[in-house]
N, C-alpha and C positions, 0 to 999 in steps of 0.2 A: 187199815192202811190201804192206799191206794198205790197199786205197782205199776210202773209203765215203763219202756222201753225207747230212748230217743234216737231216733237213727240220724247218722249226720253223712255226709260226703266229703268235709274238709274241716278240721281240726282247727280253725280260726274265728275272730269273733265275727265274722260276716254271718258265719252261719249259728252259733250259741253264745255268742252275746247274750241274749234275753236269758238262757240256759242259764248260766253263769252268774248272772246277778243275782235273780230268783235262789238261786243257791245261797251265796253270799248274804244276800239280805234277811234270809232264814224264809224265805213263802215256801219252801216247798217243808219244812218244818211247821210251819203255822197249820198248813191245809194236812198235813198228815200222807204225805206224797213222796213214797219211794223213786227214784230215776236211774237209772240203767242206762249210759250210753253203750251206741253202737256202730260200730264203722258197717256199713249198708255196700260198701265199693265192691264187696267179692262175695254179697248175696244177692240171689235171685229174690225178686218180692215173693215169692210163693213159700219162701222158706223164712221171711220174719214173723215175728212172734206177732199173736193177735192183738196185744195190746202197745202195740207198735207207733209213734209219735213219728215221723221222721218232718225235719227243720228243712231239707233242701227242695224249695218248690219251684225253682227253673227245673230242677230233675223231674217234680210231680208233672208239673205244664210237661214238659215231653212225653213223661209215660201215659199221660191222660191221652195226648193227640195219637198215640200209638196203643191206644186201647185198653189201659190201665183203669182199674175203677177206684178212682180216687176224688178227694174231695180236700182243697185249703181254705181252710177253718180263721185263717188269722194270716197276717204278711208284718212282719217285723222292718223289711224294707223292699220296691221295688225299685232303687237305684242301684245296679249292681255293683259291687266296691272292686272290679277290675281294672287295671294298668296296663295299658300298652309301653315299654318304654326302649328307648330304642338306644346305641352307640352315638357318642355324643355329638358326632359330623352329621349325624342324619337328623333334622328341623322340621323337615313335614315328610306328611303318609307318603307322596310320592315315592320318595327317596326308596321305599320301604320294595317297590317293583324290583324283581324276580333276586331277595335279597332273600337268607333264609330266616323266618321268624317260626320262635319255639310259641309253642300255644298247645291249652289242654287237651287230654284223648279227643277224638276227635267226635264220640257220643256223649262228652260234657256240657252242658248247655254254654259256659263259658268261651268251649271252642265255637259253636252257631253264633252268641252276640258277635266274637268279633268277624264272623265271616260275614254278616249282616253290618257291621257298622263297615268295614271294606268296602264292600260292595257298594252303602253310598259314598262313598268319596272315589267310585272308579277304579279300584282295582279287585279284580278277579279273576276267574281263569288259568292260563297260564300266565298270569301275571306274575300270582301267587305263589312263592314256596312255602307253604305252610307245614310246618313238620310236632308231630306229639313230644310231648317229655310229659313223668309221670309225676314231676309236683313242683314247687316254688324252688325249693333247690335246686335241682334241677337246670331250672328254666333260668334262673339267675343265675349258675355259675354259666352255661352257654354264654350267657351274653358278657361275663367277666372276661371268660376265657377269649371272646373274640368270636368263637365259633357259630354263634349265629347277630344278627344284626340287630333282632328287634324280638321280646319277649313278653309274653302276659303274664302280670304277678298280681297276686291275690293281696284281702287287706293282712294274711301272716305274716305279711313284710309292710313292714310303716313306711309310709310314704318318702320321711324324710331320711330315711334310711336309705334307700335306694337312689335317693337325689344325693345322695352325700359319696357314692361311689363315682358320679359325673354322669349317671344318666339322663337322658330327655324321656320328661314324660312326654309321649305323644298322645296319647288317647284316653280320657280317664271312662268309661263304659256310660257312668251316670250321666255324664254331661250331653251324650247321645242315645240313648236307651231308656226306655220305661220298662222294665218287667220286674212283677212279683219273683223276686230272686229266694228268698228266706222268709219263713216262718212256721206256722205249722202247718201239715199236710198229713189227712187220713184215709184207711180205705173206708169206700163206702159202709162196708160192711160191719166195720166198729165205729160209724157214725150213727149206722141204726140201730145196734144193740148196745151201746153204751153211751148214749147221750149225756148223761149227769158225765162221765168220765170226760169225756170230751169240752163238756163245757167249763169244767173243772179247770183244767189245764189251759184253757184260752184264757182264763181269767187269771191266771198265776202269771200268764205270758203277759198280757195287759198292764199288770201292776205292773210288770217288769221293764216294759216299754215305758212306763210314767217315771221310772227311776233313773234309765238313761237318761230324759231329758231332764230331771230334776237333782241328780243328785252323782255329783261330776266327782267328787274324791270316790264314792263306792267302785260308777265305774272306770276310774283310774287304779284303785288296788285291783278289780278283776282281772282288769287288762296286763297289769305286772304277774300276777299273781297264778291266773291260766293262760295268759298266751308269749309269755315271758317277754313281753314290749321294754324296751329298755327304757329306764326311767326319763331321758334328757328327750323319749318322743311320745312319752304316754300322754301329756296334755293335750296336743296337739290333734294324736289319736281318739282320744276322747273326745276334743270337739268337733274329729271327723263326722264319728258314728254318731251324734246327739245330732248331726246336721241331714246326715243320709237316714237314719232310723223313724221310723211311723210315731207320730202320736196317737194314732188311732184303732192301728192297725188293720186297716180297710184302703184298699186301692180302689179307685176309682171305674167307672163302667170303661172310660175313654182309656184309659192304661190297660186296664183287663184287655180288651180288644183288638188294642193294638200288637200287647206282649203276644197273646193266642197269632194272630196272622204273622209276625214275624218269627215264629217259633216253627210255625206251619210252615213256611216259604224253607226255611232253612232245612226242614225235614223232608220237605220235596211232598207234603199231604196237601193233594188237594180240599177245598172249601166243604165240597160236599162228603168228602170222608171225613172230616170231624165230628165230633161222639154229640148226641144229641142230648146229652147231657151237663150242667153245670158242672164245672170245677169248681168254681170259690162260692163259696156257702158263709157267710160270715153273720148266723142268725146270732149265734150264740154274742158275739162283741155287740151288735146293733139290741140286744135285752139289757145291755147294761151300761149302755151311751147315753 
């Protein structure tokens, strides 16, 4: 049997979707593959396990630009599945100027997109009151209660869900943003000593990506079943993620490139301090395309 440890950063299906089906549909049974999750949020890498998978690769893109030796192996999706949505008087970003909006800690790459899609529409600076909360609860009761104007919500809260309390989406991230958000992400080091392993699990991810877009009731019960979507928005959901999720699992060189330099800007690293080394290595999906 094969044991492996999946690190995640957020508990929704942006980030184990593929996880989750792969379960459900029995591959990680077929291949003879133990799974371990892991919340990664209050460990240092130095201390995850060697056979370590972790799914959140806007985190790896940062730790790589910051000196991490890591490697994404596969991308499940580079549309990031974030919400900007704001009190229902406020119509565009403008409005949003020196107003308080909740948005992730402020080392989550979810807090950089929106500092980066800001930024093109003009506001920055002291424009901004950007303030942390520490997750979708959070951040959605602030904007129920009043107490801030405008909040980023992940896809743990369906869309329609949150339109149905009277908010205005204003920003949906994908619609402005390319980056490899979600998939798998290795360190170098268990890419060079465990390759069958590594390739093992891209290809269980793979299948799993062909099932999202093939096979809409599976994941319709994953989606009830692990992220407790309420039945009257699971379809909907469904054909969120079939529409944002890869068929291939390969991002492109013009995405890679772009997601690296705006990830860079946001982190304040310049060009030439960037690792001379690749992040996305995606031999193992291109042996079986």
């Amino acid at each position: 049997m094969t044991e492996i440890c999946l690190g995640f950063k957020a508990f929704d299906a942006h980030e184990l979707l593929c996880h989750f089906v792969a379960q459900q549909a029995g591959l990680y049974e077929k291949f003879d593959v133990q799974v371990k999750l892991l919340d990664t949020n209050f460990m240092p890498p130095e201390s995850l396990p060697d056979n370590c998978f972790q799914v959140a690769c806007g985190a790896a893109l940062s730790g790589w630009l910051q000196g991490a030796a890591l490697k994404v192996v596969l991308v499940t999706t580079d549309k990031p599945l974030f919400w900007l949505y704001s009190r229902s008087e406020i119509t565009e970003i403008t409005g949003l100027a020196d107003r308080r909006i909740a948005n992730y800690p402020t080392n989550a790459p979810p807090a950089n997109l929106l500092q980066a899609i800001l930024t093109q529409d003009g506001l920055q600076g002291e424009q901004l009151r950007i303030e942390a909360a520490r997750d979708d609860v959070a951040r959605l009761g602030l904007l129920m209660s009043g107490d801030v104007a405008a909040a980023v919500i992940s896809s743990a809260m369906p869309v329609e869900l949150v339109a149905s309390k009277g908010f205005q989406q204003l920003i949906f991230f994908a619609d402005r943003l390319r980056v490899p958000t979600t998939g798998l992400a290795v360190t170098d080091s268990l890419l060079r000593t465990a390759p069958e392993k590594v390739a093992l699990i891209v290809n269980i991810f793979r299948q799993s990506l062909s099932l999202i877009q093939s096979d809409t009731e599976l994941v319709q019960q994953v989606l009830i079943k692990y992220f407790n979507i309420p039945d009257r928005f699971v379809a909907a959901s469904a054909g969120l993620f079939k529409s944002c999720f890869s068929q291939t699992g390969i991002s492109s060189d013009g995405v890679i490139a772009d997601a690296i330099s705006t990830m860079a800007y946001q982190l304040k690293i310049d060009e030439k301090e960037w690792p001379q080394t690749n992040l996305y290595d995606f031999r193992f999906i291109k042996t079986c395309l």
